[in-house]
Short mmCIF file of the C-alpha atoms (twelve columns), coordinates in Angstrom:
data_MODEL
# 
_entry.id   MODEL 
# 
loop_
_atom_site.group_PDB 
_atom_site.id 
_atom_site.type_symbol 
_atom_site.label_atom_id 
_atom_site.label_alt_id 
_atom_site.label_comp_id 
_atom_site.label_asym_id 
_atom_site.label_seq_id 
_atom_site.Cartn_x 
_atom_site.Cartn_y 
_atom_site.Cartn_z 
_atom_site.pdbx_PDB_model_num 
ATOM 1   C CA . UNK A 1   -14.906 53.833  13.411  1 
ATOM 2   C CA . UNK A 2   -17.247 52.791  10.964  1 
ATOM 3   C CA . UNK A 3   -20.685 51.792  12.920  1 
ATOM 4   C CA . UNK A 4   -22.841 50.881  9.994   1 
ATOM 5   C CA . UNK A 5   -19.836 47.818  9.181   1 
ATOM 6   C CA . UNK A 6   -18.913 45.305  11.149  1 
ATOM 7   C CA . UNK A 7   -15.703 45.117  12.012  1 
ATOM 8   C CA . UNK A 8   -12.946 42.477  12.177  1 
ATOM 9   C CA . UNK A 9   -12.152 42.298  15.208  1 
ATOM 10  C CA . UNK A 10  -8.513  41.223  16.413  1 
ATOM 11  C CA . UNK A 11  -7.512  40.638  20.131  1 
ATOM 12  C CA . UNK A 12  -4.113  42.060  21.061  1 
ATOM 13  C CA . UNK A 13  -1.343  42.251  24.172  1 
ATOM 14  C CA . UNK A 14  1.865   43.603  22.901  1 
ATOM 15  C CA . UNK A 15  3.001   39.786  22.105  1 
ATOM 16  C CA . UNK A 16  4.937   38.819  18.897  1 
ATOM 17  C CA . UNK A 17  2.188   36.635  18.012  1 
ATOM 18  C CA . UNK A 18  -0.388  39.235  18.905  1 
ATOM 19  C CA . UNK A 19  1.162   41.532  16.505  1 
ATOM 20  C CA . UNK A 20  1.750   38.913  13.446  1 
ATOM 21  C CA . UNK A 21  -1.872  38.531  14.536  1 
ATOM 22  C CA . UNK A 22  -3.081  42.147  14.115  1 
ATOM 23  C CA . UNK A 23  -1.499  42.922  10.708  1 
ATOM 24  C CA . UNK A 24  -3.256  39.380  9.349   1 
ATOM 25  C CA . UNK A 25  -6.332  41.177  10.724  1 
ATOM 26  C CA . UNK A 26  -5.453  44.302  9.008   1 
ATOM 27  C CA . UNK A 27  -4.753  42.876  5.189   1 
ATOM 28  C CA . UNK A 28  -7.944  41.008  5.633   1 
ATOM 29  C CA . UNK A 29  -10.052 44.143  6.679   1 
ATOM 30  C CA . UNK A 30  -8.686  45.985  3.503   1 
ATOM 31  C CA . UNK A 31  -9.172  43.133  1.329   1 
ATOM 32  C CA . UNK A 32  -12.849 42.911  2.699   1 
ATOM 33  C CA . UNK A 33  -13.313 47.094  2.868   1 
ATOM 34  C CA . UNK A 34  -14.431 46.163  6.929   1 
ATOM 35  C CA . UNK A 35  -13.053 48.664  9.571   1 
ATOM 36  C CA . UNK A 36  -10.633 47.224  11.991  1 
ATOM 37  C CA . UNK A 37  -11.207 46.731  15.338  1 
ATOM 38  C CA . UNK A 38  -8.214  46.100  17.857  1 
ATOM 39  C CA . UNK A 39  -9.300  44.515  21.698  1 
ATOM 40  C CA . UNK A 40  -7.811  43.715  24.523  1 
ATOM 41  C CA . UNK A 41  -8.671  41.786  27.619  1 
ATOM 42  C CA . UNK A 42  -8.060  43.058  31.409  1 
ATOM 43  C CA . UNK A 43  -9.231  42.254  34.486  1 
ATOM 44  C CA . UNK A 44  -9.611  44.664  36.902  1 
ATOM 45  C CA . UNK A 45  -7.581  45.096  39.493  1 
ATOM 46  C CA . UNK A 46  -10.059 45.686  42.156  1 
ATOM 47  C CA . UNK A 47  -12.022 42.389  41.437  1 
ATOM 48  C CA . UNK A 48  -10.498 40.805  44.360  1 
ATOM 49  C CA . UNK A 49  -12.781 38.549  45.112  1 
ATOM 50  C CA . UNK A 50  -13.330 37.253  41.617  1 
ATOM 51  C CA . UNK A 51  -9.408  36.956  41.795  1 
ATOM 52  C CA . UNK A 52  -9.048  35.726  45.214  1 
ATOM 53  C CA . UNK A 53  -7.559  38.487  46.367  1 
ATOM 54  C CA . UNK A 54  -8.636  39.662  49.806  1 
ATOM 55  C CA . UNK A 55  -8.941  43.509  50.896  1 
ATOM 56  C CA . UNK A 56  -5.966  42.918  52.892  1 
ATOM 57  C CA . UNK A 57  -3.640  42.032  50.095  1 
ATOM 58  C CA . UNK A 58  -1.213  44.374  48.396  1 
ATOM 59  C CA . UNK A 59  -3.016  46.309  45.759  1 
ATOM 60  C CA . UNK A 60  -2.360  45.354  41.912  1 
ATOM 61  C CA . UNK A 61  -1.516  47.499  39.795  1 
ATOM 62  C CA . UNK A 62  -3.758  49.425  37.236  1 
ATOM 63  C CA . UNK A 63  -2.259  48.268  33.250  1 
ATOM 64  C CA . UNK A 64  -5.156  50.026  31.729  1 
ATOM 65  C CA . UNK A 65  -2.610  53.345  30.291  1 
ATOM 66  C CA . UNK A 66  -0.325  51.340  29.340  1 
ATOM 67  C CA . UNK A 67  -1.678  49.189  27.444  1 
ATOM 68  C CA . UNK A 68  -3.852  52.194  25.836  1 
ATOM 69  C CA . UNK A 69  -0.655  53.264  25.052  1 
ATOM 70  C CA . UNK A 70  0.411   50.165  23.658  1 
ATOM 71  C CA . UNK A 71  -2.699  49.696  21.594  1 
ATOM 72  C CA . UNK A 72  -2.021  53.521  20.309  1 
ATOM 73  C CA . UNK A 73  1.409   52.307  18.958  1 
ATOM 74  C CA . UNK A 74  -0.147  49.279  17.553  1 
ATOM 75  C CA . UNK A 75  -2.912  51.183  15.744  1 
ATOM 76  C CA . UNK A 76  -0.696  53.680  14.507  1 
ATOM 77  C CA . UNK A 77  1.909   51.026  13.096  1 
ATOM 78  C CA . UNK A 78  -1.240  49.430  11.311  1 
ATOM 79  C CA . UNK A 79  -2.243  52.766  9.608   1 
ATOM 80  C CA . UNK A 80  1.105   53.541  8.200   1 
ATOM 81  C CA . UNK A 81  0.873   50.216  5.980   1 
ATOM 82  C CA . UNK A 82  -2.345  50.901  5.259   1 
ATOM 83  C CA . UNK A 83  -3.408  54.430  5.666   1 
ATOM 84  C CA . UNK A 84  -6.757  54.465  4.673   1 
ATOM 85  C CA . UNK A 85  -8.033  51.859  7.058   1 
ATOM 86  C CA . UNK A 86  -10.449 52.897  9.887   1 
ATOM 87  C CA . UNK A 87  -8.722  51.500  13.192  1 
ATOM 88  C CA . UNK A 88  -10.526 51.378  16.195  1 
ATOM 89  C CA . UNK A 89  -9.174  50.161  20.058  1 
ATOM 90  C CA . UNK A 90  -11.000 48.677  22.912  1 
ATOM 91  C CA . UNK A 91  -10.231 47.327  26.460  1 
ATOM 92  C CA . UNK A 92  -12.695 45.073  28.119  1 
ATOM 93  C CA . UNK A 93  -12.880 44.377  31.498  1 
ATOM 94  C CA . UNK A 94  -13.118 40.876  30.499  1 
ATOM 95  C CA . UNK A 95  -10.292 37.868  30.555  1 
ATOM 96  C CA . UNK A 96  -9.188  37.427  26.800  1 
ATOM 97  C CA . UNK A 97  -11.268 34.655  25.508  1 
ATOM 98  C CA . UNK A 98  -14.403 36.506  27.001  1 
ATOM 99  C CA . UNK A 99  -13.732 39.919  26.013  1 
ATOM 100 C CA . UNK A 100 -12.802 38.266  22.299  1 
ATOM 101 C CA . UNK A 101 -16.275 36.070  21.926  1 
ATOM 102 C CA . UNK A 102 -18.176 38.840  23.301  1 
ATOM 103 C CA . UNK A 103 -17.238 41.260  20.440  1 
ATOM 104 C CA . UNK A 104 -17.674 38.401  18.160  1 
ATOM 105 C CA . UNK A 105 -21.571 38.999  18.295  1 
ATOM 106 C CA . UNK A 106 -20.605 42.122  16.279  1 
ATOM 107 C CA . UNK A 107 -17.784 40.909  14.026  1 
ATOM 108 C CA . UNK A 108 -17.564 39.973  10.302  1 
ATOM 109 C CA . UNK A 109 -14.598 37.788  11.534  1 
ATOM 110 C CA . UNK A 110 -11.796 37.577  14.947  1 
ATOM 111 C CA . UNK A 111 -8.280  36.918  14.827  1 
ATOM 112 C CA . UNK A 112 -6.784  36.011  17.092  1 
ATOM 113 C CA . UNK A 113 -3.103  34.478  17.999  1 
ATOM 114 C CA . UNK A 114 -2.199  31.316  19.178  1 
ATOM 115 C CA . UNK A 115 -0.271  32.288  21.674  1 
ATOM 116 C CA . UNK A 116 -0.479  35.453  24.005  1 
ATOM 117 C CA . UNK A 117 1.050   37.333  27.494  1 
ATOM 118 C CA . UNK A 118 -1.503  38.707  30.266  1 
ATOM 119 C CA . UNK A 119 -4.993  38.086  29.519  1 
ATOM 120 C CA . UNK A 120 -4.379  36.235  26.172  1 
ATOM 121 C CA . UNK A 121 -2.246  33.636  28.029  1 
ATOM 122 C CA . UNK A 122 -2.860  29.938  28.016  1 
ATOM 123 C CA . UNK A 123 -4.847  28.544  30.232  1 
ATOM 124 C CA . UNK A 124 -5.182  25.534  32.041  1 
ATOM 125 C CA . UNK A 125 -8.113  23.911  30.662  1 
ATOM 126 C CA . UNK A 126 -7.207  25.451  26.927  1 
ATOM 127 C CA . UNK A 127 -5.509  28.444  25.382  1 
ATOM 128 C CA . UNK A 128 -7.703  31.497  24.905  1 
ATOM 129 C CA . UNK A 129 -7.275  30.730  21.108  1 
ATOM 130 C CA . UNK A 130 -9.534  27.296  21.355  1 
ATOM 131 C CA . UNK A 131 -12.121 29.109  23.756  1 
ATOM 132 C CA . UNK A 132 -12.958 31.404  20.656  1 
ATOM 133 C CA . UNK A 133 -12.532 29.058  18.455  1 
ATOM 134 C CA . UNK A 134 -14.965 26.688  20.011  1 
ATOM 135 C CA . UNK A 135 -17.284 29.461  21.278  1 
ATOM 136 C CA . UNK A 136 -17.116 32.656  19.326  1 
ATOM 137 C CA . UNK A 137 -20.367 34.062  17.317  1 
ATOM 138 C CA . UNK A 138 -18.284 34.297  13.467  1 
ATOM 139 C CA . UNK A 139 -16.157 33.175  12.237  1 
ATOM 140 C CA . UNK A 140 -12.423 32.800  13.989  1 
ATOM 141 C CA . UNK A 141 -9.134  33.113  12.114  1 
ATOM 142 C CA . UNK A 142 -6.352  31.626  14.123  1 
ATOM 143 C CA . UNK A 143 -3.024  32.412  13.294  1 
ATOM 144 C CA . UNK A 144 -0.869  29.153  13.817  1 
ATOM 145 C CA . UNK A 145 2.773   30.153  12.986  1 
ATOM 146 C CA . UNK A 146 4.106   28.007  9.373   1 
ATOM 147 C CA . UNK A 147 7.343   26.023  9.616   1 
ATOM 148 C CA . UNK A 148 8.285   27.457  6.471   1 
ATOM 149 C CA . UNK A 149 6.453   30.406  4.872   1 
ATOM 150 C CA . UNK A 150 3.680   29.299  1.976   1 
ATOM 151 C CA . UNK A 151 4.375   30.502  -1.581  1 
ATOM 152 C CA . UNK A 152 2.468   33.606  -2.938  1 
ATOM 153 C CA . UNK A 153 -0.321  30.604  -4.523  1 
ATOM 154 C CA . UNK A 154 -0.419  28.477  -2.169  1 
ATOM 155 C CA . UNK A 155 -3.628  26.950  -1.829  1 
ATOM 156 C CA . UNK A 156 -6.478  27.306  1.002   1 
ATOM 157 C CA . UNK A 157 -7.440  23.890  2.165   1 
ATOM 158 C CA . UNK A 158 -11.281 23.251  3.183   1 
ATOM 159 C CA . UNK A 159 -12.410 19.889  5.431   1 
ATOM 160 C CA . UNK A 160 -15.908 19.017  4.973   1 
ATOM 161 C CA . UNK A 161 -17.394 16.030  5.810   1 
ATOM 162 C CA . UNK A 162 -21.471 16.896  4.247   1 
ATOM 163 C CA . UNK A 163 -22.758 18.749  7.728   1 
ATOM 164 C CA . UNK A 164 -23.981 22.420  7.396   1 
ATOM 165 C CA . UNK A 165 -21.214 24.055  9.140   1 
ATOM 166 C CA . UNK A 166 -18.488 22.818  6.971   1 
ATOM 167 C CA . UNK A 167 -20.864 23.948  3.704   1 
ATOM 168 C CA . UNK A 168 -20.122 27.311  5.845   1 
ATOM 169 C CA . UNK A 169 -16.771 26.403  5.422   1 
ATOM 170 C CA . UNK A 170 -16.513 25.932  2.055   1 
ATOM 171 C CA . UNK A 171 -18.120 29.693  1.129   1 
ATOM 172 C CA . UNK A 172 -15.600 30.936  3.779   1 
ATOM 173 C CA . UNK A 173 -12.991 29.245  1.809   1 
ATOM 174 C CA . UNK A 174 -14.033 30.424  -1.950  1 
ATOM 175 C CA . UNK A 175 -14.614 33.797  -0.709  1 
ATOM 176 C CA . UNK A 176 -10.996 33.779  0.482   1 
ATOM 177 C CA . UNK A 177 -9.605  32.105  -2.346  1 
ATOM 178 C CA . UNK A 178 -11.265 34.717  -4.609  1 
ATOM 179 C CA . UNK A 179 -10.111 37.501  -2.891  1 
ATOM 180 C CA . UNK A 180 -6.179  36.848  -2.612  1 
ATOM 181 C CA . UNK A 181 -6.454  34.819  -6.055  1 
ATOM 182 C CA . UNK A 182 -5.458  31.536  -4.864  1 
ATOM 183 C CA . UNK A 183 -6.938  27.971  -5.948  1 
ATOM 184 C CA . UNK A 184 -9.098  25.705  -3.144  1 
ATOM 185 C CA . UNK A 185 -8.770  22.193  -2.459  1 
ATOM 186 C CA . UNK A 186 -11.890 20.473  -1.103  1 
ATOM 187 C CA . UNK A 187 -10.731 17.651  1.201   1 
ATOM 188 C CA . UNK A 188 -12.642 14.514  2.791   1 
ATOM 189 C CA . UNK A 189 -11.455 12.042  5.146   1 
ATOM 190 C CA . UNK A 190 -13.572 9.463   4.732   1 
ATOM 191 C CA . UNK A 191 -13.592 6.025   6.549   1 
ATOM 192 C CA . UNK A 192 -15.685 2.617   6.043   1 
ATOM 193 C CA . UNK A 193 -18.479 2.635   8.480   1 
ATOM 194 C CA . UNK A 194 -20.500 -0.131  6.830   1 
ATOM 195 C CA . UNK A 195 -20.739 -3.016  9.606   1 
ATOM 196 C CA . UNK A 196 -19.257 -6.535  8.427   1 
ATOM 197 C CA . UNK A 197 -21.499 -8.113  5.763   1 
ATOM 198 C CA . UNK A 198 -19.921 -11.603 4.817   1 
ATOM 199 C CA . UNK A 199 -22.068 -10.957 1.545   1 
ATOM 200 C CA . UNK A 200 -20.073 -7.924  0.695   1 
ATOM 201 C CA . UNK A 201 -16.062 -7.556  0.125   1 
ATOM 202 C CA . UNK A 202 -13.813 -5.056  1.322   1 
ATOM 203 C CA . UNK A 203 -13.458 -3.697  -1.790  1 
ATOM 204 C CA . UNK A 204 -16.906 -3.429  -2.651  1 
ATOM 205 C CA . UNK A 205 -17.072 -1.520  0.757   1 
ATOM 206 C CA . UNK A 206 -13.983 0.657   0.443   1 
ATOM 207 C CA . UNK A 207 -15.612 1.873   -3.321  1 
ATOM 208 C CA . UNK A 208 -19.072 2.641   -1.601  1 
ATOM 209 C CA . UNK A 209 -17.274 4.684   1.136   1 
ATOM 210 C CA . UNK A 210 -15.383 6.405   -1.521  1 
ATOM 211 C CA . UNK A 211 -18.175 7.286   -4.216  1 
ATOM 212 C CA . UNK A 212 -20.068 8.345   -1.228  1 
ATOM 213 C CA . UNK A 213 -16.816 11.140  0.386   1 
ATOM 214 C CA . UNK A 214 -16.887 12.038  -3.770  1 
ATOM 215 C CA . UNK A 215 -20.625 12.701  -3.915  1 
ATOM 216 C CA . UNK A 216 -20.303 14.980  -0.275  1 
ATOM 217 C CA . UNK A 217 -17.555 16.470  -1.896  1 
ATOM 218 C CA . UNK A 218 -19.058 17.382  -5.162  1 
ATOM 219 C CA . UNK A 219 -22.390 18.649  -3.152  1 
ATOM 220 C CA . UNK A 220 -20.264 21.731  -1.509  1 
ATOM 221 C CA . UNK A 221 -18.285 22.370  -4.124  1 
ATOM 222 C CA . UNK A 222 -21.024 22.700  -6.729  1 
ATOM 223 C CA . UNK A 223 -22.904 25.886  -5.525  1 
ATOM 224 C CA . UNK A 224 -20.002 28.138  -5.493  1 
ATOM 225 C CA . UNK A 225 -18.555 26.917  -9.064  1 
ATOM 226 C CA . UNK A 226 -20.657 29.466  -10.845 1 
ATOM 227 C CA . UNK A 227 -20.446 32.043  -8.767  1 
ATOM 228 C CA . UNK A 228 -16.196 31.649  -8.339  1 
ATOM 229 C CA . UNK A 229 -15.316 30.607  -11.967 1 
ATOM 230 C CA . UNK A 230 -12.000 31.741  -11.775 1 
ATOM 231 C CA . UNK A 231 -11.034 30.055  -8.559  1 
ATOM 232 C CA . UNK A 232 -9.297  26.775  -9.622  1 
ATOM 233 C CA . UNK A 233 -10.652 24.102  -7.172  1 
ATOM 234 C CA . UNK A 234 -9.075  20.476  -6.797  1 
ATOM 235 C CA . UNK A 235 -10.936 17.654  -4.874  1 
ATOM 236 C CA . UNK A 236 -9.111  15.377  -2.667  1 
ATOM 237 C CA . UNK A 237 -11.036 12.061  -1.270  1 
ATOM 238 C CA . UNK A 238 -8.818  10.381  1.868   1 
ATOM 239 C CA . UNK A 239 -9.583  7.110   3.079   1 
ATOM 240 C CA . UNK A 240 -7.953  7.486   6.762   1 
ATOM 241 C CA . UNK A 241 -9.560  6.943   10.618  1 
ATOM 242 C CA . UNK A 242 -8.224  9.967   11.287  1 
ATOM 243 C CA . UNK A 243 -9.223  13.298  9.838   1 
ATOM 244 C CA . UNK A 244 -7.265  15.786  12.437  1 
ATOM 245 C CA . UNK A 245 -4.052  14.193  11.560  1 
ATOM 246 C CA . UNK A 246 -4.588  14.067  7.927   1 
ATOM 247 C CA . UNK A 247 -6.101  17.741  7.765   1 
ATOM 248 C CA . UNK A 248 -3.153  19.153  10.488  1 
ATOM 249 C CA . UNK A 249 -0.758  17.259  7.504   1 
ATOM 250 C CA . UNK A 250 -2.830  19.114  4.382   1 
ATOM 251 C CA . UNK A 251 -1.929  21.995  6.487   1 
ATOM 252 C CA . UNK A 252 1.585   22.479  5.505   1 
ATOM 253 C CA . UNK A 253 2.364   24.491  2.460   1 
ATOM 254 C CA . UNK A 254 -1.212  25.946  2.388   1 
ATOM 255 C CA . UNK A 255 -2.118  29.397  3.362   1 
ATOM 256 C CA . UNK A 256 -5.078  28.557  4.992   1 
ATOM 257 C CA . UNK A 257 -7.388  25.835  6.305   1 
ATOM 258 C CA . UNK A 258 -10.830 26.164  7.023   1 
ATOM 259 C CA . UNK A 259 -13.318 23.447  8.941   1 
ATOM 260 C CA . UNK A 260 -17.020 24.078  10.414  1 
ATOM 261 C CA . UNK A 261 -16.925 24.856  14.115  1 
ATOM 262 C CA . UNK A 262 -19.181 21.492  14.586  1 
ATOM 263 C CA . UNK A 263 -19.708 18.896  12.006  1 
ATOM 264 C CA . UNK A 264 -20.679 15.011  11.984  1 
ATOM 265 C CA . UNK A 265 -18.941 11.434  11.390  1 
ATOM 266 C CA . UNK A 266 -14.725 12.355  11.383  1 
ATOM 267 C CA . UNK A 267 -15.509 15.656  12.160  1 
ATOM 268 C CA . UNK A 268 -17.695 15.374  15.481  1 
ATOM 269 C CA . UNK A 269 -17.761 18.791  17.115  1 
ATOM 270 C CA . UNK A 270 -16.769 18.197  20.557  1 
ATOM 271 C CA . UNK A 271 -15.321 21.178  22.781  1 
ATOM 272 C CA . UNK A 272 -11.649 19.198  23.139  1 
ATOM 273 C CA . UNK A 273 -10.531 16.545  20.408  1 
ATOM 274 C CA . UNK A 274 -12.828 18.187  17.734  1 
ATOM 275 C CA . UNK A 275 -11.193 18.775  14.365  1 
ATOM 276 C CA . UNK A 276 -11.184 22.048  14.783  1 
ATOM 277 C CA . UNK A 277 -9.685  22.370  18.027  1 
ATOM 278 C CA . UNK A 278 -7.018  19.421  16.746  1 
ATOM 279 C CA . UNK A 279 -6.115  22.004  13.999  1 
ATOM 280 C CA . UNK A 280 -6.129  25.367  16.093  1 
ATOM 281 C CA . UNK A 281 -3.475  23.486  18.559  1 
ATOM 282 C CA . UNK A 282 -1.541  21.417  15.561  1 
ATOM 283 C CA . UNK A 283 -2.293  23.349  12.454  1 
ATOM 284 C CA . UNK A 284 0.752   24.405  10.257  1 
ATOM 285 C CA . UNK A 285 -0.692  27.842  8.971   1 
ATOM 286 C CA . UNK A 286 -3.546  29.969  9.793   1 
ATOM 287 C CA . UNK A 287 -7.173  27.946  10.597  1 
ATOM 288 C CA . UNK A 288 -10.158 29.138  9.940   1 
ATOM 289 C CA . UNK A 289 -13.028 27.844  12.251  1 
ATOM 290 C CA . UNK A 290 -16.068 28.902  10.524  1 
ATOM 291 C CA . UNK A 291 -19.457 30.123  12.769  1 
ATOM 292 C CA . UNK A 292 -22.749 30.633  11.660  1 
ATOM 293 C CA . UNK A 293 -23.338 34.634  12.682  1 
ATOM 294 C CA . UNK A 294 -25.933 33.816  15.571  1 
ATOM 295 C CA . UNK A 295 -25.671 36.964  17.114  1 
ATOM 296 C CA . UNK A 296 -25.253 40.731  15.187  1 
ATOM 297 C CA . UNK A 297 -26.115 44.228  15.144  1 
# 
């Protein structure tokens, strides 16, 4: 592989949605000339007390050949779509989500399913997707099965709400739209925070609200107008109290949508109930939770 790129990096475990995962991973690395990177998640066998296993108990036994030799057949039904891509494999002796976010300090970008066997399955305080979602060091492409499959142009949704991390969103999302020649649609969901002022009418408060979503709006747009001219970009300005419903609802038809892994007002970053993680649990197509690269080599 490749060392002087870095890779995207997808995490795999011979699950459907693992593969569906691995070949979005694949058409992205081509479209973004990155090598490809294919990881999976073990624990070892011998960690009993980690496990809870005493020296007593029945020894488990050791997956790591076959799922080399899974990851072998995965890699090599990768290359014969696209031939020219460098494909590289990896088991950590890691669970999923930690083997995942610790190759995201040397990612351009993870994928990752939403749903998984072994290593990659859900757990019970959240699925290994909204771990790296929440945690990772890039940005993290879930892939969130459609209902119905989006048309060639559909469009690739962005929620931003003025923070810095959905601006990161929003040159995530012309970047994207640039490369597979699809339009973006900038979206707010904006709500009146203004506390009762008998001098003031609703209206007068609902228009304030609104001119101020249209001037966030127009802010994160405007720097990548000149350098995307031929992305066509529509603005959409939602007066709702709640922006994971509204955004999980933009979500169908489109081929992607992309928020900032944190973000203020609607958008409040917490680890559980965040937008994001509302969207990587409800989402209707692929989301893209966009990271700042804190960590790289």
């Amino acid at each position: 592989m490749d060392n002087s790129k870095q890779p995207i990096v997808v995490g795999v475990d011979g699950s459907s949605s693992s593969t569906i995962a691995a070949e979005y991973a694949a058409a992205l690395a081509v479209r973004r000339n990155r090598p490809l990177l294919l990881v999976h998640g073990y624990l070892y066998p011998s960690a009993y007390g980690a496990l809870g296993f005493s020296p007593y108990s029945p020894v488990m036994p050791d997956t790591r050949d076959s799922v080399d030799a899974m990851m072998k057949a995965s890699a090599e039904h990768l290359r014969q779509q696209y031939p020219d891509l460098d494909i590289g494999t990896l088991q950590v002796a890691a669970g999923g989500a930690l083997a995942l976010i610790e190759q995201s300090q040397r990612a351009e970008l993870l994928v990752v399913g939403c749903r998984g066997l072994g290593g990659f399955a859900e757990l019970l305080l959240g699925s290994v997707s909204s771990q790296v979602a929440a945690h990772a060091d890039c940005p993290v492409i879930v892939i969130r099965p459609a209902d119905t499959p989006p048309p060639a142009d559909a469009p690739i949704i962005v929620g931003v709400d003025g923070s810095p991390e959905s601006a990161l969103a929003v040159g995530f999302g012309f970047t994207e739209a640039a490369a597979r020649g699809v339009g973006v649609t900038v979206l707010n969901v904006y709500w009146v925070t203004a506390h009762l002022d008998l001098r003031r009418s609703g209206e007068e408060l609902d228009n304030e609200a609104r001119e101020h979503a249209g001037h966030l709006v127009s802010e994160a747009v405007r720097p990548w107008l000149d350098r995307y001219p031929d992305v066509p970009v529509t603005t959409t300005l939602l007066h709702h109290l709640n922006p994971e419903y509204q955004l999980a609802e933009a979500s169908r038809g489109a081929s992607l949508v992309v928020v900032g892994a944190r973000g203020r007002g609607g958008f409040t970053g917490l680890l559980l109930g965040s937008v994001s993680q509302a969207l990587v649990h409800h989402g209707h197509c692929p989301v893209a939770v966009v990271h700042a690269h804190r960590k790289s080599q």
